[in-house]
C-alpha positions in Angstrom: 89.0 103.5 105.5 92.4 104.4 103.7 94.0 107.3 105.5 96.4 109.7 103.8 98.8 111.6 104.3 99.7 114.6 101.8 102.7 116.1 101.2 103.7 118.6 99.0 105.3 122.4 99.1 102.4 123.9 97.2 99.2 124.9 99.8 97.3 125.6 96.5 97.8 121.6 95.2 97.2 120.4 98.8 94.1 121.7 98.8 92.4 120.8 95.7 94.2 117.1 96.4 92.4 117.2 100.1 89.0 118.3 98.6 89.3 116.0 95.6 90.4 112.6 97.5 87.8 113.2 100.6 84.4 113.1 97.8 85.6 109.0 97.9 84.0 107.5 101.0 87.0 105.1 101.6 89.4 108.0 101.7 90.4 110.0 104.5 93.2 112.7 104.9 94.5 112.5 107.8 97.4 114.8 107.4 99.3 116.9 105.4 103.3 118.4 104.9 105.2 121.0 103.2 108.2 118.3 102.8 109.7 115.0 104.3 110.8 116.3 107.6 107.6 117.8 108.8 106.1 114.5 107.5 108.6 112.6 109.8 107.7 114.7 112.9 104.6 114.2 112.4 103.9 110.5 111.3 104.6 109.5 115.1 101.6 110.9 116.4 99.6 110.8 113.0 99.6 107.1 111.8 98.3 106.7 108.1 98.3 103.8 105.3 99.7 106.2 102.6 101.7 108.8 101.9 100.8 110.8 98.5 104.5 112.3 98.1 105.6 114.7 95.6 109.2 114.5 94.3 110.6 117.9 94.1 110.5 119.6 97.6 113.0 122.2 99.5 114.6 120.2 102.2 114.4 116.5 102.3 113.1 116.0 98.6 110.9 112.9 97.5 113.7 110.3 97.1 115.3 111.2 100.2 111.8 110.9 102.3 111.0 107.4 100.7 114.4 106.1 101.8 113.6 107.6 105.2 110.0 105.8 105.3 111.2 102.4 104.0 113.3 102.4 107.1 111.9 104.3 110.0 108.0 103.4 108.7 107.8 100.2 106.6 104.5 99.6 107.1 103.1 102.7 105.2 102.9 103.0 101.8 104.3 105.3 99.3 102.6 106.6 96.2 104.3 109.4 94.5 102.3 112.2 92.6 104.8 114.2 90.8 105.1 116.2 86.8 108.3 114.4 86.6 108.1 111.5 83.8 111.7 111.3 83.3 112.5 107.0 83.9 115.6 107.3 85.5 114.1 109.6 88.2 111.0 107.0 88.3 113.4 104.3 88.6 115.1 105.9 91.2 112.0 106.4 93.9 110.7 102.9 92.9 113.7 101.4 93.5 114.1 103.3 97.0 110.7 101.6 98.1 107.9 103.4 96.2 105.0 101.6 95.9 103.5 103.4 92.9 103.8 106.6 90.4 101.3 108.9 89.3 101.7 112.0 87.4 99.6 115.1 88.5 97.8 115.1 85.1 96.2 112.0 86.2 92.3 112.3 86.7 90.6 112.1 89.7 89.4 108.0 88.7 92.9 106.6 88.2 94.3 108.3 90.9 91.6 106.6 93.7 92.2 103.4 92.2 96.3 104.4 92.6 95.4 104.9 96.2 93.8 101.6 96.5 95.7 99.4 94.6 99.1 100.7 96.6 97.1 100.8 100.2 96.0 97.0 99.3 100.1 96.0 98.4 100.1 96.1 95.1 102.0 98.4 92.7 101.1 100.8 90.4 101.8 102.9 87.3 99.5 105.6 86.0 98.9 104.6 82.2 100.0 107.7 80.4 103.7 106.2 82.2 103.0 102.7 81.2 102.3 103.2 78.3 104.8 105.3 77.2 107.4 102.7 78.7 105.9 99.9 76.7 106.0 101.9 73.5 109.7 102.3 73.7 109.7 98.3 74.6 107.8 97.9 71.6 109.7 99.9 69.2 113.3 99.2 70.6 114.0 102.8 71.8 116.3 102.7 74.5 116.0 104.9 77.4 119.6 106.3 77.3 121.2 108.0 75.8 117.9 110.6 75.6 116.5 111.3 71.6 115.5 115.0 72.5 114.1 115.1 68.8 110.7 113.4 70.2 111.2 113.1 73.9 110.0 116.9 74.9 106.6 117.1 75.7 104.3 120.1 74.2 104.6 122.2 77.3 108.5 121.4 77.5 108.8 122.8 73.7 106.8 125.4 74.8 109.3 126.5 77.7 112.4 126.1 75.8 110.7 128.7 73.1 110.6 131.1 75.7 113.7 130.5 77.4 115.3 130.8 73.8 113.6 134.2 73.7 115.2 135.7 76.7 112.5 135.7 79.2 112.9 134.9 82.8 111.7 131.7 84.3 109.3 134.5 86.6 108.2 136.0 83.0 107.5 132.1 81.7 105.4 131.4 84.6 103.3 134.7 84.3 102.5 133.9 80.0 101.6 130.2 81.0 99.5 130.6 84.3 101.7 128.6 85.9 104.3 128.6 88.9 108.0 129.3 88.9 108.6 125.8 90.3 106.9 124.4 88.0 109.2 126.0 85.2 111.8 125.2 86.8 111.0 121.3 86.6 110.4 121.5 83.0 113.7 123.1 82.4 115.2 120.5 84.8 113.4 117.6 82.4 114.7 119.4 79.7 118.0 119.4 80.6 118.0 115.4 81.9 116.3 114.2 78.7 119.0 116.2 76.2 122.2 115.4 79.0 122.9 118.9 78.8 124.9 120.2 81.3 123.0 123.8 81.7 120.6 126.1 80.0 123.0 127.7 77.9 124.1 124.1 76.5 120.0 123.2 76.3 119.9 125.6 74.4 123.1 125.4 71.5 121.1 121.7 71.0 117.9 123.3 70.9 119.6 125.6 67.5 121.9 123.2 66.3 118.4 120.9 66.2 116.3 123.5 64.8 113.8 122.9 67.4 113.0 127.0 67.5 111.2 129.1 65.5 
């Protein structure tokens, strides 16, 4: 039996991930956090083989808690579920001890066998990321400096449309079903994969592109 340990700032995700992951037989959550510290207080007295760990959390954030695991709790392993598919922040939580990355479009299939394949040692990549990464090896792109051209997802395009048009990141949230947070990442991507400094500058790119209608 694998046992998990959940954490992420948004109830809502916990418990569809909670109800999805205990349908596998071999899968048991054991616990579940809002962010690293309450999963800190709480490993003590609530041991586990994995922790599903999202990036972006108030408080002690994803890298932060990885570093903290890789040196107060060696023995678990980390598999990060995040939207983020920006490499340089992948990089980053690998590098700090991760054992694996999945994104939270992932289905239900590749993310057991993510589950496994890091509670067994071994690392792992979901395939929309691998396969993105071995495109640009491939073709030669390199990573930096970003080509924002072909590097914003549909939804990221999306956003920057509606940011362009004046409405709030609230407003954005509402027309797309979606959460405020998760806007927010987008526009944080956004920003990252462009280098630009704030929205305003996102934006002059976004014109000088012609990447609005």
């Amino acid at each position: 039996m694998i046992r998990l340990f959940l954490v992420d700032d948004h109830a809502v995700l916990r418990d569809g991930l909670r109800a999805l992951l205990q349908q596998t037989p071999d899968l048991q959550v054991v616990g579940e956090a809002e962010n690293g510290e309450q999963l800190l207080a709480q490993l003590p007295t609530t041991p586990c083989d994995v922790v599903l760990l999202d990036l972006h959390m108030p408080g002690l954030d994803g890298l932060a808690t990885t570093q903290r695991l890789r040196a107060e709790f060696p023995e678990v392993r980390i598999l990060v579920l995040s939207m983020v598919d920006h490499a340089r922040s992948i990089g980053q939580v690998l590098e700090a001890g991760a054992s694996g990355y999945v994104l939270k479009n992932t289905g239900h299939d590749e993310l057991v066998v993510a589950v496994r394949s890091v509670a067994a040692g071994r690392r792992f990549l979901c395939s929309e990321l691998g396969l993105a990464m071995l495109e640009k090896v491939l073709v030669g792109i390199p990573e930096l400096p970003p080509q924002p051209a072909n590097g914003l997802s549909a939804r990221e395009r999306e956003i920057l449309q509606l940011v362009a048009d004046g409405l709030t990141t609230a407003q954005i949230a509402d027309k797309l079903f979606t959460s405020p947070r998760t806007v927010e990442t987008h526009r944080q991507n956004m920003m990252e994969k462009t280098g630009s400094k704030n929205t305003a500058s996102l934006i002059k790119i976004a014109v000088n592109q012609g990447w609005l209608t």
